[in-house]
C-alpha positions in Angstrom: 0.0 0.0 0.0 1.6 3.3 -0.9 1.7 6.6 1.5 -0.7 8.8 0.4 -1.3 12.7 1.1 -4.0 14.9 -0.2 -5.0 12.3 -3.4 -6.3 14.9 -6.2 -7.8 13.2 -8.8 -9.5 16.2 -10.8 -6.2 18.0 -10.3 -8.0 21.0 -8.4 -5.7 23.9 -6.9 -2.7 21.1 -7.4 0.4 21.8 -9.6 1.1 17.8 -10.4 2.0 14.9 -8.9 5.4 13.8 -6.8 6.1 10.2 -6.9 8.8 9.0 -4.3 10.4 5.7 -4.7 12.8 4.3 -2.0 15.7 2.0 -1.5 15.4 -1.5 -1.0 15.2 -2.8 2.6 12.9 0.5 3.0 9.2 1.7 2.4 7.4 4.4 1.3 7.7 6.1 4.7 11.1 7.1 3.6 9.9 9.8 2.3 7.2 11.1 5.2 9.7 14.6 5.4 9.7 15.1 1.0 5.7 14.6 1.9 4.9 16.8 4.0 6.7 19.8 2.2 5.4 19.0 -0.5 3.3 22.5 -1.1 0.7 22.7 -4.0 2.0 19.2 -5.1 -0.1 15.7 -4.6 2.5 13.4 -3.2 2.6 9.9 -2.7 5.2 7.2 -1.6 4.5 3.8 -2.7 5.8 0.9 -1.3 8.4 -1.5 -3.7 7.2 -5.0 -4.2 8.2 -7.0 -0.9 8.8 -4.3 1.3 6.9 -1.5 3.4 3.1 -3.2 3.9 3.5 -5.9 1.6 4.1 -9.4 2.3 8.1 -10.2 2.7 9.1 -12.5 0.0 10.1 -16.0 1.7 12.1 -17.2 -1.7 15.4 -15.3 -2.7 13.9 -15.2 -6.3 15.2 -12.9 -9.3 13.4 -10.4 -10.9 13.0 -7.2 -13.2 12.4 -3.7 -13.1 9.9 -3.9 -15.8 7.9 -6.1 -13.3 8.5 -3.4 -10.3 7.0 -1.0 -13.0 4.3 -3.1 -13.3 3.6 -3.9 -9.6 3.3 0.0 -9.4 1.2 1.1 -12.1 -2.2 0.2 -10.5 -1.1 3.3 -8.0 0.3 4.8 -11.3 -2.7 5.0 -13.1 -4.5 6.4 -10.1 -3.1 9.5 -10.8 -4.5 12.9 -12.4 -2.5 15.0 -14.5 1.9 15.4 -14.5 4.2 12.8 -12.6 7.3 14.0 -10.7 9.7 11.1 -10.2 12.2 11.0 -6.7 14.0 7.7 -7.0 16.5 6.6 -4.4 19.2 4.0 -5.2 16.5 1.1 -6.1 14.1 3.4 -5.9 16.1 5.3 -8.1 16.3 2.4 -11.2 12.4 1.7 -10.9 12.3 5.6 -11.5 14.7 6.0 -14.5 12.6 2.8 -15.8 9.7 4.7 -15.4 10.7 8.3 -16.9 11.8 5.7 -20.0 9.1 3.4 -20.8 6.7 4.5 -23.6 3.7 4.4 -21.4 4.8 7.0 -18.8 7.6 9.0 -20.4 5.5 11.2 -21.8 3.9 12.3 -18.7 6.8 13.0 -16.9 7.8 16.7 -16.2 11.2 15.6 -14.1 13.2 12.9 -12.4 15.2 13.0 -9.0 17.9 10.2 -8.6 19.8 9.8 -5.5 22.3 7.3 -6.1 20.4 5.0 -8.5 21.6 1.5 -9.0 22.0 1.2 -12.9 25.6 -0.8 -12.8 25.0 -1.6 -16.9 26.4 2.4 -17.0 30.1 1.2 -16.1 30.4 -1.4 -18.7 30.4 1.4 -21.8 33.9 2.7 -20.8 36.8 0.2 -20.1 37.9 2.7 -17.2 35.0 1.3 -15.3 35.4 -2.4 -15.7 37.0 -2.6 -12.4 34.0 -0.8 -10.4 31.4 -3.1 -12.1 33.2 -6.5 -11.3 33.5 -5.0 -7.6 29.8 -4.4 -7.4 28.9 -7.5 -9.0 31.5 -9.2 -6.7 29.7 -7.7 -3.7 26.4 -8.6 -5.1 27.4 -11.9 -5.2 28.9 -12.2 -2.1 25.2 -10.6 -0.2 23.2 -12.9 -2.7 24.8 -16.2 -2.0 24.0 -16.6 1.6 20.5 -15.5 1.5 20.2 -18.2 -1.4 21.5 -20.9 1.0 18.7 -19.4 3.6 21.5 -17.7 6.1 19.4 -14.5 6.1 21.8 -12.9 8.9 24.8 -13.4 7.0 23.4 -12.0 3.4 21.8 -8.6 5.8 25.4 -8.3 7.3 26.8 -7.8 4.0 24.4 -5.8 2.5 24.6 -2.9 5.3 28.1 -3.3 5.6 28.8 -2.9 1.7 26.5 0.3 1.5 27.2 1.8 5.3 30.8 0.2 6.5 30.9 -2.1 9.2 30.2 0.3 12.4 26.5 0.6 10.8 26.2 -3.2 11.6 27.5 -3.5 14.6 25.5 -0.3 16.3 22.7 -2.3 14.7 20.1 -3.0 17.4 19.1 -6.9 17.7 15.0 -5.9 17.3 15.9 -3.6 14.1 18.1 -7.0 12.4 15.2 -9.2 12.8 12.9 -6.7 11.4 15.5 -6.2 8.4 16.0 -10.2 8.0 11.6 -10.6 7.3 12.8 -8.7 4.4 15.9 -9.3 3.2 15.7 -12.2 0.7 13.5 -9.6 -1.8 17.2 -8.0 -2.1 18.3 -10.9 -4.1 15.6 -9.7 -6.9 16.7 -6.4 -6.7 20.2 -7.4 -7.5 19.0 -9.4 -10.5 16.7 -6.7 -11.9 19.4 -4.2 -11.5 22.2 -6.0 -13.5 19.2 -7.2 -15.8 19.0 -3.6 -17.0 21.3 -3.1 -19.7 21.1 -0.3 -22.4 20.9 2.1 -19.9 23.5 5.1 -21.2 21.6 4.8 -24.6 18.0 5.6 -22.8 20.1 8.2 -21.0 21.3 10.0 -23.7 17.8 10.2 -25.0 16.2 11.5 -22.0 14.4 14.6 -22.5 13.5 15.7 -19.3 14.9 18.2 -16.8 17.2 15.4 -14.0 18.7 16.0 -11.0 21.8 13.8 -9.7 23.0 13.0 -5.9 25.6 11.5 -4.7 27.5 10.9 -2.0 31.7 11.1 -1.4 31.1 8.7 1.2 29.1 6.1 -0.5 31.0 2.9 -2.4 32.9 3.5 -5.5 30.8 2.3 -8.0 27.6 4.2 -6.7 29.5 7.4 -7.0 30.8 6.6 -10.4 27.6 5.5 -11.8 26.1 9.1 -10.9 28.8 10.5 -13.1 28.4 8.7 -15.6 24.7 9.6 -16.2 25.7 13.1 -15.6 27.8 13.0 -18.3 25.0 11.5 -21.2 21.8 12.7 -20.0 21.0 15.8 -22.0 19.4 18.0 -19.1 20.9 17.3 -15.9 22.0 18.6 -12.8 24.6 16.7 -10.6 24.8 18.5 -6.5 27.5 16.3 -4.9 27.6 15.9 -1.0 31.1 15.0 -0.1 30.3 14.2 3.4 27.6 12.2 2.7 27.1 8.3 2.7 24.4 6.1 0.3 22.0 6.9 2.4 21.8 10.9 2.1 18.1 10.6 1.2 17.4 10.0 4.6 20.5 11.3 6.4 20.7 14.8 4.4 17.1 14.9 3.7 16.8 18.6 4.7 19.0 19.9 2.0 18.0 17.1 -0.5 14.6 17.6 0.1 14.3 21.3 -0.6 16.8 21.0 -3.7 14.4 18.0 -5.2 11.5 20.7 -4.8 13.1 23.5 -6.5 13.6 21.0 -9.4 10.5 20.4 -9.4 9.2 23.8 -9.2 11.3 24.9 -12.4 10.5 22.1 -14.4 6.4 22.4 -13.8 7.1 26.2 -14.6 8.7 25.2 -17.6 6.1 23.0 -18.4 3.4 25.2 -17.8 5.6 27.4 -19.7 4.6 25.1 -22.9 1.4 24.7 -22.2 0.8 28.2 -22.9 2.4 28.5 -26.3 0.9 25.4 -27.7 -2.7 25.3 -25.7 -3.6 22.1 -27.8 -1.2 20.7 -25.4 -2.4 17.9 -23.3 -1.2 16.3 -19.8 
């Protein structure tokens, strides 16, 4: 079930639509702070297949972002009028997938992505080999535990590759059973993620306005994957936070937060912008 706030189907008095997407091991209350200062906007946060108020998935299984598109488009088509996409690190793939399929591209006015995971980017440029056989490394190394059913073991890795060991070990025993309900969905994750190839072509054919975060603390390839879509998408905008880690949507959500809404802001200006000099326009 996603996280609503103030639904607006007719579009009355509201500007357009905000759609949040967070990382995996999250939910849709990720976002609760990007929601409630949201302004003239609807916003909502759905929840990614397996996580949030959904069931956890009890099989490490594979599968695709085109089937996390399709697990959110029921919510999707709920919707009245332009769609802002805010994607964080898985999040932030389902969003790019989503700002690049024919059926929704062309209502999208903008696209936020913290740290997406589109590892496919580092295979167009020999320089980045190394980064994407050290991700896929890592991937394996969380994946293969959680595939032999040691759920504790695959979560250890996971947190520790994206937030360094002392995340794990301040880890409080109720919050690692929590994570562990849910951790086996990672495994489809990985696989949709590495799934995704193509991706600097879409890029480079991506229209609209895009804003880039990343983090100097965050893992190598993460960081070098933002650059690399800064460098191909058309109409983009990359804010680097030196200081921060892979989680800066929630841990710098303050200045990320107000940065993603000034995006946002522009780009529906822009649009509206449009609308005026072609009023045959439609949203």
């Amino acid at each position: 079930m996603p996280v609503i706030v103030n639904p607006a189907p007719q579009m009355n008095g509201v500007k357009g639509n905000i759609v949040a997407l967070h990382c995996s091991l999250s939910s849709g209350s990720q976002w609760s702070k990007l929601i409630e200062a949201r302004g003239e906007y609807n916003a909502i946060a759905p929840d990614i297949s397996g996580y949030g108020t959904y069931p956890p998935c009890h099989d490490a299984a594979p599968s695709r972002l085109d089937l996390e598109v399709q697990h959110l488009s029921r919510q999707l088509e709920t919707l009245a009028g332009p769609i802002h996409l805010v994607g964080h690190s898985f999040g932030g793939a389902i969003a790019f997938k989503l700002a690049t399929s024919r059926h929704y591209a062309r209502r999208v006015r903008s696209l936020t992505l913290i740290e997406p995971v589109l590892p496919s980017v580092l295979l167009e440029q020999e320089i980045d080999h190394t980064l994407y056989q050290l991700f896929f490394h890592e991937t394996a190394r969380i994946c293969t535990p959680l595939q032999f059913g040691d759920k504790e073991l695959g979560l250890k890795r996971f947190l520790t590759f994206w937030n360094g060991r002392q995340f794990w070990r301040d880890l409080s025993p109720s919050k690692k059973s929590e994570l562990m309900e849910r951790v086996n969905k990672i495994v489809g994750d990985f696989s949709a993620i590495f799934g995704e190839g193509g991706v600097n072509d879409v890029a480079r054919q991506l229209a609209v306005p895009t804003l880039l975060f990343s983090g100097g603390a965050s893992p190598a390839p993460a960081q070098q994957i933002v650059k690399r879509l800064a460098s191909v998408i058309p109409s983009v905008r990359h804010i680097h936070l030196p200081e921060a880690g892979h989680m800066l949507a929630i841990s710098h959500s303050t200045e990320i937060n107000r940065q993603i809404l000034r995006h946002i802001d522009a780009a529906q200006s822009k649009f509206g912008m449009v609308m005026q000099f072609n009023p045959t326009s439609t949203a």
